[in-house]
DOVO-699650 format. One record per residue: residue number from 1; residue in one letter; y, x, z of N, C-alpha, C in turn. Coordinates in nm, 2 decimals, always signed. Atoms other than C-alpha are relative to their C-alpha. Layout:
! residues N
   pos   code     n.c2     n.c1     n.c3    ca.c2    ca.c1    ca.c3     c.c2     c.c1     c.c3
   NUM      A        Y        X        Z        Y        X        Z        Y        X        Z
...
***
This chain:
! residues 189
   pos   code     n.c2     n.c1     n.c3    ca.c2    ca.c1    ca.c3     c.c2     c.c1     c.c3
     1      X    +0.03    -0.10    +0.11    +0.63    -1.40    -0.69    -0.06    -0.07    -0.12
     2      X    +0.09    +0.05    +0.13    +0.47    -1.68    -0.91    +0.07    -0.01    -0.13
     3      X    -0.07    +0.07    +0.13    +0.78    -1.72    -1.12    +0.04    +0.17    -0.05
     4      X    -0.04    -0.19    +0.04    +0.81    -1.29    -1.14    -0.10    -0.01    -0.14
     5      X    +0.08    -0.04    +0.11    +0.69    -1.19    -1.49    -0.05    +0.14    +0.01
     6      X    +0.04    -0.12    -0.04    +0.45    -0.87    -1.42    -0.08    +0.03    -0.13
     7      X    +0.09    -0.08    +0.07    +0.33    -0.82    -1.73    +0.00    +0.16    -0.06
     8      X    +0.01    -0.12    +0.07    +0.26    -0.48    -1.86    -0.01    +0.10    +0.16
     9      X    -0.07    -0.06    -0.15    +0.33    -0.36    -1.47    -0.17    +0.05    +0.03
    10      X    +0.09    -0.10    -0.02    +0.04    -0.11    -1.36    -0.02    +0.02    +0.22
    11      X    -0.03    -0.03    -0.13    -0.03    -0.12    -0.96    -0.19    +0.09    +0.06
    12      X    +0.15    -0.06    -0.06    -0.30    +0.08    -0.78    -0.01    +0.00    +0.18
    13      X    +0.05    +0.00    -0.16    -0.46    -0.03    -0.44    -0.10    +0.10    +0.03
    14      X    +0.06    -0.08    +0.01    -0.59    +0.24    -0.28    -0.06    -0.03    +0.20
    15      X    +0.06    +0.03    -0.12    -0.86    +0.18    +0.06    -0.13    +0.06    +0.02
    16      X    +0.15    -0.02    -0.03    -1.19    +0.26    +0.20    -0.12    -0.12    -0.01
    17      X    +0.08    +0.13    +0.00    -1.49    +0.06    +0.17    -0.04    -0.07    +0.14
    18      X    +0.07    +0.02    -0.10    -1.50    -0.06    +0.50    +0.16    -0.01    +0.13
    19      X    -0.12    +0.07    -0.05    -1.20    -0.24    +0.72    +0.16    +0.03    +0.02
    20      X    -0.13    +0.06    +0.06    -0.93    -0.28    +0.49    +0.04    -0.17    +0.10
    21      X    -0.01    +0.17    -0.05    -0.75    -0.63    +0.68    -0.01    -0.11    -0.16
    22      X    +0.01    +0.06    +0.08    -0.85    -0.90    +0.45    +0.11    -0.05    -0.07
    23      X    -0.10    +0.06    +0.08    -0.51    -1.02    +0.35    +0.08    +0.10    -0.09
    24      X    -0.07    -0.08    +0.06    -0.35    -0.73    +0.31    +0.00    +0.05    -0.16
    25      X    +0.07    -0.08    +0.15    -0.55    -0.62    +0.02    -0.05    -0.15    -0.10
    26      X    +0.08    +0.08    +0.07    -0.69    -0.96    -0.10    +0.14    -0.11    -0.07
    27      X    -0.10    +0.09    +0.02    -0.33    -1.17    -0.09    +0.08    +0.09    -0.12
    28      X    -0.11    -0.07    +0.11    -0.09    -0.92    -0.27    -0.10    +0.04    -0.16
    29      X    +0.03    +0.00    +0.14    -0.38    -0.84    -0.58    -0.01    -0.13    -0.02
    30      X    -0.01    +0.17    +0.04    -0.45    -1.24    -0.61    +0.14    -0.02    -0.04
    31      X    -0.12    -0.02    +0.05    -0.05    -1.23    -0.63    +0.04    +0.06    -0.10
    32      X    +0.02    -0.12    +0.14    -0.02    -0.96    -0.83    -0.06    -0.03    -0.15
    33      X    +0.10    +0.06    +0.09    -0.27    -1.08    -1.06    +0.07    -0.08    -0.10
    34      X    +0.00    +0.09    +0.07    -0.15    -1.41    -1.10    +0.16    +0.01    -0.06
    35      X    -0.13    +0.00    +0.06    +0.23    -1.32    -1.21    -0.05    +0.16    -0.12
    36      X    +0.05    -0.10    +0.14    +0.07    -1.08    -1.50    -0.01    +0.13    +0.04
    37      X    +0.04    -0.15    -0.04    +0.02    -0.75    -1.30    -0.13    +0.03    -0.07
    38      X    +0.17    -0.01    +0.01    -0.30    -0.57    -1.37    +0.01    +0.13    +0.16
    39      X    -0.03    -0.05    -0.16    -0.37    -0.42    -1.02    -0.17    +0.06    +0.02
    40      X    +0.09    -0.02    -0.05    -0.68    -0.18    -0.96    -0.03    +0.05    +0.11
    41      X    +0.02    -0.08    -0.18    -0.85    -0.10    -0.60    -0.08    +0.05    -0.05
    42      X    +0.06    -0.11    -0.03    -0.94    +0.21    -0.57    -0.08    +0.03    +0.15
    43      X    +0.01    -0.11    -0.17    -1.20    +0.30    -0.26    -0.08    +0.10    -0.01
    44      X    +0.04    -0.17    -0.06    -1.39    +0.61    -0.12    -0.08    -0.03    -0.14
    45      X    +0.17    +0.00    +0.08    -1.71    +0.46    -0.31    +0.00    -0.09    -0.07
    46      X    +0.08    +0.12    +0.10    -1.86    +0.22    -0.61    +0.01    -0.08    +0.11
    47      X    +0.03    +0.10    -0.06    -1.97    +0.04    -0.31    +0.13    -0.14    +0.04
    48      X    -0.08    +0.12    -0.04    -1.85    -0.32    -0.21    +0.06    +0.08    +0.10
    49      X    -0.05    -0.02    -0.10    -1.55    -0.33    +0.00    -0.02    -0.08    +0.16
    50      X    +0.01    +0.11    -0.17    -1.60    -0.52    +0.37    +0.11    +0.03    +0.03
    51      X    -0.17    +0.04    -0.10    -1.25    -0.67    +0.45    -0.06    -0.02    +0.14
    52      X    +0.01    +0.06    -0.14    -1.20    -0.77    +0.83    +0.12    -0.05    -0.01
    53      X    -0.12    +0.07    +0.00    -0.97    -1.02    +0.93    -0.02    +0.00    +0.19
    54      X    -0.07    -0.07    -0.16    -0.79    -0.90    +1.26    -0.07    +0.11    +0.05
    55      X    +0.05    -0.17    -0.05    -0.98    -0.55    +1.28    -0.18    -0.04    +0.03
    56      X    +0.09    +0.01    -0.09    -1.26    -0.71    +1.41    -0.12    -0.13    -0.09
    57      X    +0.02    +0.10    +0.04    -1.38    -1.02    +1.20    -0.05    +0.02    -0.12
    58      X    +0.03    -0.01    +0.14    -1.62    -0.99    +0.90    +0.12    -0.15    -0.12
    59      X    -0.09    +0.10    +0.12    -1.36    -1.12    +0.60    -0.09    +0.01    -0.14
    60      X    +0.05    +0.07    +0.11    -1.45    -1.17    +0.23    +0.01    +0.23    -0.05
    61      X    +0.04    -0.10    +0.09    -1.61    -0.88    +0.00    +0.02    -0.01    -0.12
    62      X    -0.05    -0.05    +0.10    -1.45    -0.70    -0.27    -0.08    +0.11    -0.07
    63      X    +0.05    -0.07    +0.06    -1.57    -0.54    -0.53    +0.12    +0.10    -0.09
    64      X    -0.08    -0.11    +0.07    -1.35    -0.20    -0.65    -0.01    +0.06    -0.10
    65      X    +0.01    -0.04    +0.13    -1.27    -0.12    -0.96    -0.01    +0.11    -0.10
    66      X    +0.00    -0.10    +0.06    -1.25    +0.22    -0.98    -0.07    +0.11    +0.16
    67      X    -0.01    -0.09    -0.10    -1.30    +0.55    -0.73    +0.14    +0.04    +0.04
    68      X    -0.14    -0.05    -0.06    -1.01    +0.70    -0.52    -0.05    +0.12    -0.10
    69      X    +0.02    -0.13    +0.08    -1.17    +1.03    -0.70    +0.01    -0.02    -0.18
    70      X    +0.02    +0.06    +0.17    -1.21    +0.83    -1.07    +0.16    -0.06    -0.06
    71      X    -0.13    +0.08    +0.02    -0.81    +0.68    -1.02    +0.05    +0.12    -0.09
    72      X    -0.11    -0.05    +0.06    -0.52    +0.84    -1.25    +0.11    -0.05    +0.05
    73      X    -0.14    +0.05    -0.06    -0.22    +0.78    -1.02    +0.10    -0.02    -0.12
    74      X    -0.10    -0.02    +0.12    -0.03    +0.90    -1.34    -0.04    -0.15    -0.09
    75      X    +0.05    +0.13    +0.10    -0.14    +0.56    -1.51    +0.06    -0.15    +0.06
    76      X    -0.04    +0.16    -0.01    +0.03    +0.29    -1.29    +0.15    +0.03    +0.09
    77      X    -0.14    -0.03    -0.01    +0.37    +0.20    -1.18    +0.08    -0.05    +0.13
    78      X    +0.00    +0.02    -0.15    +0.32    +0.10    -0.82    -0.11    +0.04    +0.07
    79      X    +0.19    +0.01    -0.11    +0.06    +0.19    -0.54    +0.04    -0.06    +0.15
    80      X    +0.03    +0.06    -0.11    -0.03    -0.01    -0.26    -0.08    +0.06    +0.06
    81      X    +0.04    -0.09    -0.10    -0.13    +0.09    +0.06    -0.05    -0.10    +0.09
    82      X    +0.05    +0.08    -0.09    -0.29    -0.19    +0.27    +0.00    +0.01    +0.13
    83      X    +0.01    -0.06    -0.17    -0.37    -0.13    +0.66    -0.13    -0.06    +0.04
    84      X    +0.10    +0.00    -0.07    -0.65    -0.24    +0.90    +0.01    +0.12    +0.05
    85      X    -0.04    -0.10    -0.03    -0.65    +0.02    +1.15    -0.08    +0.09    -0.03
    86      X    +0.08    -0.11    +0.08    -1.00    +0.16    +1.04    -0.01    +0.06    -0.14
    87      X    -0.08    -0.03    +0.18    -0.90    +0.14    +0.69    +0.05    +0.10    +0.02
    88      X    -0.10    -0.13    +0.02    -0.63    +0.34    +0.75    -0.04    +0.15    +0.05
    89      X    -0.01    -0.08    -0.08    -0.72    +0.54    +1.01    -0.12    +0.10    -0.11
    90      X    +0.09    -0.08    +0.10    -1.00    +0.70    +0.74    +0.08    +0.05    -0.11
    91      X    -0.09    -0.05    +0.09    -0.77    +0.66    +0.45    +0.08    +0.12    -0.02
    92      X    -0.10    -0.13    -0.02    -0.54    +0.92    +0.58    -0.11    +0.14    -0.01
    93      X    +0.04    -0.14    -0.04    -0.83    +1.16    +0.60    -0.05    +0.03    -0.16
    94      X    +0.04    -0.02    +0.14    -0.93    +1.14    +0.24    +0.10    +0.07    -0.09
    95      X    -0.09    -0.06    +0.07    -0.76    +1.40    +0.01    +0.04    -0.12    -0.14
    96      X    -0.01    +0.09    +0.16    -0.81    +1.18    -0.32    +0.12    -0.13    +0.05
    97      X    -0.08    +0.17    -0.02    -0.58    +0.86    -0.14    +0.08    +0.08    +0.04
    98      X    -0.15    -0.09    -0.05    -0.32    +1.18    +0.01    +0.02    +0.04    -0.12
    99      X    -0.02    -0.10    +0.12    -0.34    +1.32    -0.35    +0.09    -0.09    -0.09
   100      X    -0.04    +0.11    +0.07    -0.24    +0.98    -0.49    +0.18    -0.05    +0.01
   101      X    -0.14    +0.02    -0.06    +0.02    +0.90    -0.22    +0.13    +0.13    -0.06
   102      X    -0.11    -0.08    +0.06    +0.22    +1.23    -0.33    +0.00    +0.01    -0.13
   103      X    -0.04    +0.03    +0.13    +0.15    +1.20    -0.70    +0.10    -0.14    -0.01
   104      X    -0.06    +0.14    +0.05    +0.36    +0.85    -0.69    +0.13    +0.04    +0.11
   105      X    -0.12    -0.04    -0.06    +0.63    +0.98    -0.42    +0.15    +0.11    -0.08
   106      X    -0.08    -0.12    +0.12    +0.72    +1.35    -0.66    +0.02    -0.05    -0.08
   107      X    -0.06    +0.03    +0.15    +0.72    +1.13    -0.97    +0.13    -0.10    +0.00
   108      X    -0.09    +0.11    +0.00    +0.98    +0.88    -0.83    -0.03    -0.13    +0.01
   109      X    +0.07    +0.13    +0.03    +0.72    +0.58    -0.86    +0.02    -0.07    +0.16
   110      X    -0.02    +0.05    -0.10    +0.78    +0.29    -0.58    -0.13    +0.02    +0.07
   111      X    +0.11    -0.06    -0.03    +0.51    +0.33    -0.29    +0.02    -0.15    +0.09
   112      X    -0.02    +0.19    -0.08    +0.46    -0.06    -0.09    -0.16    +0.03    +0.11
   113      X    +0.08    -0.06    -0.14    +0.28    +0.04    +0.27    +0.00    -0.09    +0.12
   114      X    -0.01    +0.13    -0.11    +0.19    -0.25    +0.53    -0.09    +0.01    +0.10
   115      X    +0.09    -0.01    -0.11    +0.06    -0.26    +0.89    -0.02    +0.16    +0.03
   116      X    +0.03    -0.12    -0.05    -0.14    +0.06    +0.92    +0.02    +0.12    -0.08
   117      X    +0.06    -0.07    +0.11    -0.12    +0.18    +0.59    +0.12    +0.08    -0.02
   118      X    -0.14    -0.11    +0.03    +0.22    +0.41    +0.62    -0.09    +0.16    +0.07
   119      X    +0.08    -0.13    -0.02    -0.07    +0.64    +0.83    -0.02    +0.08    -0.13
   120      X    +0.05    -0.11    +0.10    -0.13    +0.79    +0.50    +0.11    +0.03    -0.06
   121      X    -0.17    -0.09    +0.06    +0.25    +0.87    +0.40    +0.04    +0.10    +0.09
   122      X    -0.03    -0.10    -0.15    +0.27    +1.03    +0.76    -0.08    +0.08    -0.02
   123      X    +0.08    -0.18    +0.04    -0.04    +1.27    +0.66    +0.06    +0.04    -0.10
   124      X    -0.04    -0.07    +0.11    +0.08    +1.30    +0.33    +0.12    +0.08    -0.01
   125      X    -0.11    -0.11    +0.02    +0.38    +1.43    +0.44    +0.11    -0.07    -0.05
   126      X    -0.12    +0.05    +0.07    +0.65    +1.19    +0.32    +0.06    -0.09    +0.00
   127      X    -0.11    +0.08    -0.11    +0.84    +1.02    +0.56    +0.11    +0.03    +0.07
   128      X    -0.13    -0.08    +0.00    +1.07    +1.26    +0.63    +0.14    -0.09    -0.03
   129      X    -0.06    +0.07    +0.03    +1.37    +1.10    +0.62    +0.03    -0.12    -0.03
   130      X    +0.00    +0.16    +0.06    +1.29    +0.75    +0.51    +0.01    -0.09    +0.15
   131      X    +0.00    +0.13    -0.09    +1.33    +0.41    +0.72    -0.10    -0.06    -0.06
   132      X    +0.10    +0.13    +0.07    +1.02    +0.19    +0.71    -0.06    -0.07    +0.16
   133      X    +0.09    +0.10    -0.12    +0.81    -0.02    +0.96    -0.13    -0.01    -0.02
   134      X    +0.17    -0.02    +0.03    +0.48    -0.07    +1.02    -0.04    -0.08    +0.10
   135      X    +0.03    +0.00    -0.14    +0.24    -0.21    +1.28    +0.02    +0.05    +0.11
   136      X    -0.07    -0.05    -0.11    +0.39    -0.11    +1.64    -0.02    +0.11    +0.03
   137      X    +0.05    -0.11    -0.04    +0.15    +0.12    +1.70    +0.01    +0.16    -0.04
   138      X    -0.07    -0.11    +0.08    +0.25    +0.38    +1.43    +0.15    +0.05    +0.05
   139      X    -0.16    -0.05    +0.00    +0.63    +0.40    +1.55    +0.03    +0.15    +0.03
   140      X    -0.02    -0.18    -0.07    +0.62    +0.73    +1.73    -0.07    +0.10    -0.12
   141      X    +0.05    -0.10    +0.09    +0.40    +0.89    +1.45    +0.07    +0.03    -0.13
   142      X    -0.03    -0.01    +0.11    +0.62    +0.78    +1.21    +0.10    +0.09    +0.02
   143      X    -0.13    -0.09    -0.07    +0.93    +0.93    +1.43    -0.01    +0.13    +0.01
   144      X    +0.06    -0.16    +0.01    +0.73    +1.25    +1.48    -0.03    +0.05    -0.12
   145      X    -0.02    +0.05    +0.10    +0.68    +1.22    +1.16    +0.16    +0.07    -0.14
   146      X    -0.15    +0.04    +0.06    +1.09    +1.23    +1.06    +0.03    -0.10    -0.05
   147      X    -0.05    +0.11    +0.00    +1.09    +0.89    +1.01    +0.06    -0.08    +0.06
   148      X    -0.03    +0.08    -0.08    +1.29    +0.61    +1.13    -0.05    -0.13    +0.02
   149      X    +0.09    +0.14    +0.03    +1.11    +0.30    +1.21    +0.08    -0.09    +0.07
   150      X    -0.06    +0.13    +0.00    +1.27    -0.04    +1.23    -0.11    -0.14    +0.02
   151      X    +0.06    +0.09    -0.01    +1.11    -0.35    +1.37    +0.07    -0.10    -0.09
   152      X    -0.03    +0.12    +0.06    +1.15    -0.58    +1.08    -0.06    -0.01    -0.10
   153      X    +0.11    +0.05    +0.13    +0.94    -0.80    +0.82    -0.01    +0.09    -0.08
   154      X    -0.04    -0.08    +0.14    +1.04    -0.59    +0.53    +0.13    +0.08    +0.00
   155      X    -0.13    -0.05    +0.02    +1.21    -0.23    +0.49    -0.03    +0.08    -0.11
   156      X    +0.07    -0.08    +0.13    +1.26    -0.07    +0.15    +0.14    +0.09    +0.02
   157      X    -0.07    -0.12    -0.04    +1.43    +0.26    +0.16    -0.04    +0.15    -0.16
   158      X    +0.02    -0.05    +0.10    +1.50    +0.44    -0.15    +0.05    +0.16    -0.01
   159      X    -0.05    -0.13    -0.03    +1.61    +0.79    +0.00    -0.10    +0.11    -0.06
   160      X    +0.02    -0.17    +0.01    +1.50    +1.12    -0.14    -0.07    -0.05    -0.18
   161      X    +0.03    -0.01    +0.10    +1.43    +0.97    -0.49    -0.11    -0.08    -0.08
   162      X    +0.07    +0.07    +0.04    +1.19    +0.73    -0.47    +0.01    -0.10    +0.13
   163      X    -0.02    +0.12    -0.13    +1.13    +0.36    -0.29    -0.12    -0.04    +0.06
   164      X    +0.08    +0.05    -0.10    +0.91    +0.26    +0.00    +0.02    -0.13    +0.03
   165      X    +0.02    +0.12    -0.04    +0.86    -0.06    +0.08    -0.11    -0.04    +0.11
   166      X    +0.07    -0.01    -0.15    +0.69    -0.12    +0.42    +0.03    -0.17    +0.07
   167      X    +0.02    +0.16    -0.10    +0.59    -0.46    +0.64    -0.07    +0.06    +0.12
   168      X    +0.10    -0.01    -0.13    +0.45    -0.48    +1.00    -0.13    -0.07    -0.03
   169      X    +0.14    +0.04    -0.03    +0.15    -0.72    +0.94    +0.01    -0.10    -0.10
   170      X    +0.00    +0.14    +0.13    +0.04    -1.01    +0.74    +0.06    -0.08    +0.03
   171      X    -0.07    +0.09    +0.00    +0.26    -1.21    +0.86    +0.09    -0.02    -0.07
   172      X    -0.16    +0.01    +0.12    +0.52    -1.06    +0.65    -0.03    +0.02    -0.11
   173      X    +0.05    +0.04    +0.11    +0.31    -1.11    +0.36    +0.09    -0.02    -0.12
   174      X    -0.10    +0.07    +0.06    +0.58    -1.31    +0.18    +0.12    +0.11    -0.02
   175      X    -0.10    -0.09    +0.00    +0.84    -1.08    +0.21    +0.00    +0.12    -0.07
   176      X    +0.04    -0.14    +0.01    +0.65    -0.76    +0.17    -0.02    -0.02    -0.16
   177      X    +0.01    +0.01    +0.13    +0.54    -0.94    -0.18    +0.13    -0.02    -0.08
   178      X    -0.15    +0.03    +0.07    +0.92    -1.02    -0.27    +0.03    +0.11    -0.01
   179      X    -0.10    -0.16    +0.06    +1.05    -0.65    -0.28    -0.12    +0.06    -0.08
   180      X    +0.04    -0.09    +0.13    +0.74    -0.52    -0.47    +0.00    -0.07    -0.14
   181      X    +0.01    +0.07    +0.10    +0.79    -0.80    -0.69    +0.17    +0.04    -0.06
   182      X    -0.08    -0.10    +0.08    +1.17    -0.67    -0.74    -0.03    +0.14    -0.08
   183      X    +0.01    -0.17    +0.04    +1.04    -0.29    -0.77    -0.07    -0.02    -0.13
   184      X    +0.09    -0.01    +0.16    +0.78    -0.38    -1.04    +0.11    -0.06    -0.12
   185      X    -0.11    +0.00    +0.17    +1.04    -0.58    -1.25    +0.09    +0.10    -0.03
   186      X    -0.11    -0.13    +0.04    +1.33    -0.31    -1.20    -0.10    +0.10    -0.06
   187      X    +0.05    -0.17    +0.03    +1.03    -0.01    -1.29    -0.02    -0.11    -0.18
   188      X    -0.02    +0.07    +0.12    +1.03    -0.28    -1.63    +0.08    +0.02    -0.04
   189      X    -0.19    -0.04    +0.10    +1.40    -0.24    -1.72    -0.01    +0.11    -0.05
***
């Protein structure tokens, strides 16, 4: 992604203050970043974020740049969705990060969802139809759901009008940053 030109490109991370997985959320804005994105995290609270590395593992503290309640989804041209399972597993319960996820689905805007973090497209209601992946543990929710889930690094699935982009874990890091690094240049054209 270092040779992607992201300037002008608008991304919004949206988490809780309290176990996001540390890569998820800390690799893709560092990326993002450094190929000219401007990329703000959104969580519950002002407060510092506490990453965990593997669910369990104090990681590195973030500081959030806005509120999930203070964000303007209408203002950026990607949203990211991180995982950790506590992360998520709260995420999903917050209206302001479900209010977000369907402002960026109804407008057509790409939506980039990794590990745990497609729980909050499955509350929001908007998996219907789509193929994506996730951590293992989601498959059946996403299926119940109406989604199809696929065990593989990276699936982007542009059905009903808008594109998802989905990974299982940080492993597929790399990958997962290669298609939002197409979606941001194509939302440039």
């Amino acid at each position: 992604m270092t040779d992607t030109d992201l300037d002008g490109r608008r991304v919004l991370a949206i988490v809780t203050n309290y176990g996001v997985e540390q890569d998820e959320l800390v690799v893709p804005v560092r990326r993002l970043r450094e190929a000219g994105a401007t990329v703000d995290v959104a969580a519950v609270s002002a407060d510092a974020i506490r990453t965990l590395v593997g669910d369990k593992d104090p990681g590195e503290t973030v500081r959030p740049s806005l509120t999930l309640a203070d964000a303007d989804p209408a203002g950026y041209d990607l949203l990211l969705v991180p995982g950790g399972t506590l992360n998520a597993d709260s995420l999903r319960l917050d209206d302001d990060a479900l209010d977000a996820v369907r402002s960026f689905t109804s407008s057509g805007r790409p939506v980039a969802a990794i590990c745990h973090g497609p729980w909050a497209l499955v509350e929001a209601g908007v998996v219907k139809d789509k193929t994506l992946t996730s951590y293992l543990s989601l498959r059946t929710d996403i299926r119940n759901a109406g989604g199809t889930w696929e065990d593989r690094p990276v699936v982007t699935d542009d059905a009903g009008g808008w594109l998802l982009i989905t990974s299982r874990n940080p492993g597929d890091l790399e990958d997962f940053l290669r298609e939002i690094g197409k979606a941001l240049t194509s939302a440039g054209s």
